[in-house]
N, C-alpha and C positions, 0 to 999 in steps of 0.2 A: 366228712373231712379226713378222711384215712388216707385220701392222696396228697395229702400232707405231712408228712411226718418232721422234715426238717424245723416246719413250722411249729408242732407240737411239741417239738423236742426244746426249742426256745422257748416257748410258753412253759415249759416243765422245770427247766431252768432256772425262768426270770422267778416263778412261784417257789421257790426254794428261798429268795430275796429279800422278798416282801411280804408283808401282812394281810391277810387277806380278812374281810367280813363280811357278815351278813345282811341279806338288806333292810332288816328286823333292828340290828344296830348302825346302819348307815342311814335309818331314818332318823334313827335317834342320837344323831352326830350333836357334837357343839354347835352353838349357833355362831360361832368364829369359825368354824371350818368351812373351807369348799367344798362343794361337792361336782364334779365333774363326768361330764357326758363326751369323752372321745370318741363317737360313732361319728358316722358323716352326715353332715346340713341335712339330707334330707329326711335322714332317720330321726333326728333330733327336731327339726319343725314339724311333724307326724304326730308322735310323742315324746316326751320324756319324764324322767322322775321328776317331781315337785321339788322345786329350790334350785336344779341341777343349772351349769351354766355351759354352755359348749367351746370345747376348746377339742376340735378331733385329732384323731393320734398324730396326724399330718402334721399339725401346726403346734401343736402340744409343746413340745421345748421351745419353740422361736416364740412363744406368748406368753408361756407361765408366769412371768417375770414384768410383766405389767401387771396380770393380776393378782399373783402374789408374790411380791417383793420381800415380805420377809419369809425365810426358811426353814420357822420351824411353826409354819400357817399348818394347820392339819385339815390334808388333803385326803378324799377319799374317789377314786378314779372309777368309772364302768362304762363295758361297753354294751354289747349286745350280748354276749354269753359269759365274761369274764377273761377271753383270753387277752383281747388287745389290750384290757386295763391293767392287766399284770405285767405286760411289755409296759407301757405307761408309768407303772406304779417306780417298776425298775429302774427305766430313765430320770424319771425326776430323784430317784435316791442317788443316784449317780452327778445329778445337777446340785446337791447337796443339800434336799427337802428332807427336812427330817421326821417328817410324821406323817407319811404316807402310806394307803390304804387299798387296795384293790375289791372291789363288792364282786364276790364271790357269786356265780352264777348271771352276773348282770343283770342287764335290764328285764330280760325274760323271768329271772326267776324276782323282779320285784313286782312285775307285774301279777305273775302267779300267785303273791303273796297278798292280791291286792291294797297295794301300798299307794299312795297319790302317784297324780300323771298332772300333766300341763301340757296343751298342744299350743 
């Protein structure tokens, strides 16, 4: 991904922003929290974390808001590696979510972890 930089340089950015965790504590979230999967449909019907719900970064702001209507729901966002959930994490603090999370390493590193999946 080095032919990215522009990209990295947002993502280095948005993580200055927001909170980031572990997947060791995003399993161990509130059971009042969401937990959210912004990868795309197909990576998300494949696998994804246990409990996760799909809203991808695409549709992400144009949905939150059905599924969580109040704003200080504690969110915790991942995608595939961590970087589009830290974009994520940042928009919804911007939308004025006040308890949002980015899972540090993502999906990959909860899988590594081996932590539940659901296909």
């Amino acid at each position: 991904m080095a032919n990215n930089p522009r990209f990295h340089q947002l993502v280095a950015d948005a993580k200055t922003h927001i909170r980031e965790t572990t997947p060791q504590e995003a399993q161990q979230r509130p059971a009042n929290s969401l937990f959210i999967d912004v990868r795309e449909g197909e990576d998300y019907r494949q696998e994804h974390a246990e409990g996760a719900v799909h809203l991808s970064r695409g549709i992400l702001e144009w949905k939150i808001e059905e599924v969580a209507p109040d704003l200080s729901t504690p969110i915790i966002c991942y995608c595939g590696g961590g970087s589009r959930s830290a974009l994520a994490a940042e928009s919804l603090q911007k939308m004025g979510y006040t308890n949002v999370e980015s899972m540090a390493g993502g999906f990959k590193a909860w899988r590594e972890q081996g932590l539940p999946t659901s296909s």
